[in-house]
C-alpha positions as CSV (number, residue, x, y, z in Angstrom):
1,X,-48.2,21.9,-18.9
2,X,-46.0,24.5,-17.6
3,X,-45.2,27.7,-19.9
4,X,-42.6,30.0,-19.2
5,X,-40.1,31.8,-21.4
6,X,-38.2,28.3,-22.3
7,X,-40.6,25.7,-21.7
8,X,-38.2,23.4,-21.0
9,X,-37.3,24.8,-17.9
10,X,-40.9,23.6,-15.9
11,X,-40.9,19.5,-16.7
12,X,-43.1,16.9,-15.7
13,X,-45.8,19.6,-14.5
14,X,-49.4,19.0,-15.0
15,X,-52.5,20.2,-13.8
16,X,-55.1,17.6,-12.3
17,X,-58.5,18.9,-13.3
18,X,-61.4,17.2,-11.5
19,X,-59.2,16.2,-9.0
20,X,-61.2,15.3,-5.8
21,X,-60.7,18.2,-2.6
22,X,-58.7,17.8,-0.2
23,X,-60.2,17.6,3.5
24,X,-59.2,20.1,5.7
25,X,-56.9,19.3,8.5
26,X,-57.8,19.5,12.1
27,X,-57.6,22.7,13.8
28,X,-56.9,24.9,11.0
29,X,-53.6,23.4,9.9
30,X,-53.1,22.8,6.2
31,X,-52.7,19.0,5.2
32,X,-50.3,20.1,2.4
33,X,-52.1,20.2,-1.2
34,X,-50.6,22.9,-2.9
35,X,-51.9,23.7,-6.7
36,X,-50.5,26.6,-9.1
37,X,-53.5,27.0,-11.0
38,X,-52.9,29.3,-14.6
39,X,-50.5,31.3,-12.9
40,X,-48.8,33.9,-14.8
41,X,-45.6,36.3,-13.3
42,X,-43.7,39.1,-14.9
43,X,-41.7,41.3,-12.1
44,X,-42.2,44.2,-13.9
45,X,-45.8,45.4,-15.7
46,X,-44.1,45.6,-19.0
47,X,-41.2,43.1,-18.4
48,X,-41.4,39.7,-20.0
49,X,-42.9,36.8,-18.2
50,X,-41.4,34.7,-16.3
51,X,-44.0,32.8,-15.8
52,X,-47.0,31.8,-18.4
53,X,-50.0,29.8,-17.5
54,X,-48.1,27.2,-15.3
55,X,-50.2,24.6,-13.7
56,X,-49.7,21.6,-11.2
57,X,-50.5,20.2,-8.5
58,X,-48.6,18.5,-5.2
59,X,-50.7,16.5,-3.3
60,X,-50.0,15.8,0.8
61,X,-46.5,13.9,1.0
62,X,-45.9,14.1,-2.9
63,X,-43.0,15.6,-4.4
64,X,-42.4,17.4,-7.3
65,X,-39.3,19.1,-8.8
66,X,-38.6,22.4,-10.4
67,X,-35.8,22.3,-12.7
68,X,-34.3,24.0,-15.1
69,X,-30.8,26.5,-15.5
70,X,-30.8,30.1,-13.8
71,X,-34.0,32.3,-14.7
72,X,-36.2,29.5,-15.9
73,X,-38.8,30.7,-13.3
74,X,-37.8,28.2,-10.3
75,X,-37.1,31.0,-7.6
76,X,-40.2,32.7,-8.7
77,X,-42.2,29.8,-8.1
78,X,-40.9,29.6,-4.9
79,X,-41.6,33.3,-4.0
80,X,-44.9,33.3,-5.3
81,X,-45.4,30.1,-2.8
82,X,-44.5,31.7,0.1
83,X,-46.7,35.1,-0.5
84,X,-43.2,37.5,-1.6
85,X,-45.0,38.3,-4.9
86,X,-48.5,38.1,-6.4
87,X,-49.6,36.2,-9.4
88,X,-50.1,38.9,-12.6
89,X,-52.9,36.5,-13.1
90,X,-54.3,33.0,-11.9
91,X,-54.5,31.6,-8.7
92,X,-52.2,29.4,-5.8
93,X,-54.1,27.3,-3.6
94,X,-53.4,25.6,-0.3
95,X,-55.5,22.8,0.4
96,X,-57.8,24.7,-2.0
97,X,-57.5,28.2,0.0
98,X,-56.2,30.6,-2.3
99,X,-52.8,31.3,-0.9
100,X,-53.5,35.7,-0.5
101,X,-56.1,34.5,1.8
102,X,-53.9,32.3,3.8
103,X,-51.1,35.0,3.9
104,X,-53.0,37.7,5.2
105,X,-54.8,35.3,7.7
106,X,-51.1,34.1,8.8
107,X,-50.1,37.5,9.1
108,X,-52.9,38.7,11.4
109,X,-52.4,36.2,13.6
110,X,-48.2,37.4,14.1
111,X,-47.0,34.2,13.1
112,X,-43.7,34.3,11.5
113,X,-43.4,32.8,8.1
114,X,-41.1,30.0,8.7
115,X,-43.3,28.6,11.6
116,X,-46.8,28.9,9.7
117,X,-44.6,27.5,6.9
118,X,-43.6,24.6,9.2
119,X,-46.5,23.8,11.1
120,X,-48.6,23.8,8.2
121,X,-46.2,20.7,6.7
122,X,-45.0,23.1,3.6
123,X,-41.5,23.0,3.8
124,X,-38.5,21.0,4.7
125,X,-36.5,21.4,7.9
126,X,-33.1,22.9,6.1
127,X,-35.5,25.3,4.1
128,X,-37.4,26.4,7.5
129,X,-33.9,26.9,8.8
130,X,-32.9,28.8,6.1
131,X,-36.2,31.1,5.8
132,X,-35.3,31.9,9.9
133,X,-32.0,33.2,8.9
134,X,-33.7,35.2,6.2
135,X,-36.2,36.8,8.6
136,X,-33.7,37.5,11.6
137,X,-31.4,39.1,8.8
138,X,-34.3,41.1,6.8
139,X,-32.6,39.3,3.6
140,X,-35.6,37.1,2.7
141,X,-34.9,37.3,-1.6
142,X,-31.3,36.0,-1.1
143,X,-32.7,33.1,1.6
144,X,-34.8,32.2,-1.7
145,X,-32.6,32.2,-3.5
146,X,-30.3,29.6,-1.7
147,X,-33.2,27.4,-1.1
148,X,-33.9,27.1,-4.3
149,X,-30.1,26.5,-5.4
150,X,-29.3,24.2,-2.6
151,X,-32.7,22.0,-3.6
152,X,-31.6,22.5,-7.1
153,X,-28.1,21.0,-6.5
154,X,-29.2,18.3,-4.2
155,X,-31.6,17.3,-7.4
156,X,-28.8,17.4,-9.7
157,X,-26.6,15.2,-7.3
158,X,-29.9,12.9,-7.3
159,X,-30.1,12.6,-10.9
160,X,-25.9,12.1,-10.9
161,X,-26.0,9.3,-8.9
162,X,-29.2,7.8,-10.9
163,X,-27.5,8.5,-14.0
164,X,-24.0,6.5,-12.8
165,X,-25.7,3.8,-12.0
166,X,-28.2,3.4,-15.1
167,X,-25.6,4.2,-17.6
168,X,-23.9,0.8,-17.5
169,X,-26.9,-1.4,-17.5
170,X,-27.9,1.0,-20.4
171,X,-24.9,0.2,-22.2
172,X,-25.1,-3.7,-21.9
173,X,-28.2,-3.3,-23.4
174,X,-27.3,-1.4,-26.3
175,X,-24.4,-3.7,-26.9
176,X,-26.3,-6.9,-26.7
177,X,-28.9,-4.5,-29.0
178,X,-26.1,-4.1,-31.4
179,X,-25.1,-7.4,-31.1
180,X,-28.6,-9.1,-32.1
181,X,-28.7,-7.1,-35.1
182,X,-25.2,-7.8,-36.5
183,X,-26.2,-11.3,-36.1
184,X,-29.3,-10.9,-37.8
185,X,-27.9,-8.8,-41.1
186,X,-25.5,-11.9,-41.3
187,X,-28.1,-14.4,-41.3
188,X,-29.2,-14.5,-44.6
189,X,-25.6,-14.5,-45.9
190,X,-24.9,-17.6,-43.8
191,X,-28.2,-19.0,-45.5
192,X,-27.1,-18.1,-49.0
193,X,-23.8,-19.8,-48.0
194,X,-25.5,-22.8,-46.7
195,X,-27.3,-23.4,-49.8
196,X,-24.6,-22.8,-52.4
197,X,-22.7,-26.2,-50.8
């Protein structure tokens, strides 16, 4: 599970040991398995950490979600993704390619990070947008930054509208709930009633 300052922040994250390798895609292009494996982050050597032994896994096509309120290590999971900052310890793998390996390889060739981002399937089209802007500005920490907010209010919109349209199902249930047991802590008074005529 993940571990950061409030564990609460990282949900639903777990690491899938013996999980079979993912085949390399044609041509040198990455087919999209990304895995934080016992990653640790602290921005400064003798700062707290931000992150503590987080671990999970997104396989090709799966999605996962980061959630949590400002500070909860979100942003920094992001930045450690794309290669802004190095893991104090553990590892971040690409299709099983430790990710320094990757960056360094991505930067030799001159490819900007956006397009080796987007051809290698590992981000969405408004966050490639986005990390353009941030490279044709210099300002990639703020670009981050509002990709991780935007994705973070699109999820809580998500989770709105799931929530509006559970909650009154949810609410017949619990009345009808109620209902059954009034009925049934009456029962044996209408029995006792029953048998006194």
């Amino acid at each position: 599970m993940a571990d950061t300052a409030d564990e609460r922040h990282l949900v639903g994250l777990e690491a899938h040991p013996g999980a079979p390798a993912v085949a390399q895609a044609p041509s040198g292009e990455l087919a999209g398995d990304l895995e934080f494996s016992h990653v640790s982050f602290q921005y400064s050597p003798d700062g707290p950490l931000v992150l503590n032994d987080v671990s999970f896994r997104a396989r090709p096509g799966e999605f996962i979600a980061l959630i949590g309120p400002s500070g909860s290590g979100k942003s920094t999971c992001l930045r450690l993704t794309l290669g802004f900052e190095r893991p104090a310890s553990g590892s971040i793998y690409f299709d099983g390619q430790d990710l320094a390996s990757l960056a360094i390889q991505a930067v030799r060739n001159g490819q900007s990070l956006a397009n080796a981002m987007e051809l290698n399937k590992l981000t969405t089209p408004v966050a490639s947008r986005m990390l353009r802007v941030g490279e044709r500005s210099g300002n990639m920490g703020e670009m981050t930054e509002r990709i991780a907010a935007f994705y973070d209010e699109e999820l809580s919109r998500w989770v709105a509208i799931v929530t509006r349209l559970i909650e009154p199902v949810l609410m017949t249930l619990i009345g009808l709930l109620i209902g059954v047991i009034v009925v049934l802590m009456y029962f044996p008074i209408f029995q006792l009633a029953g048998s006194i005529q």
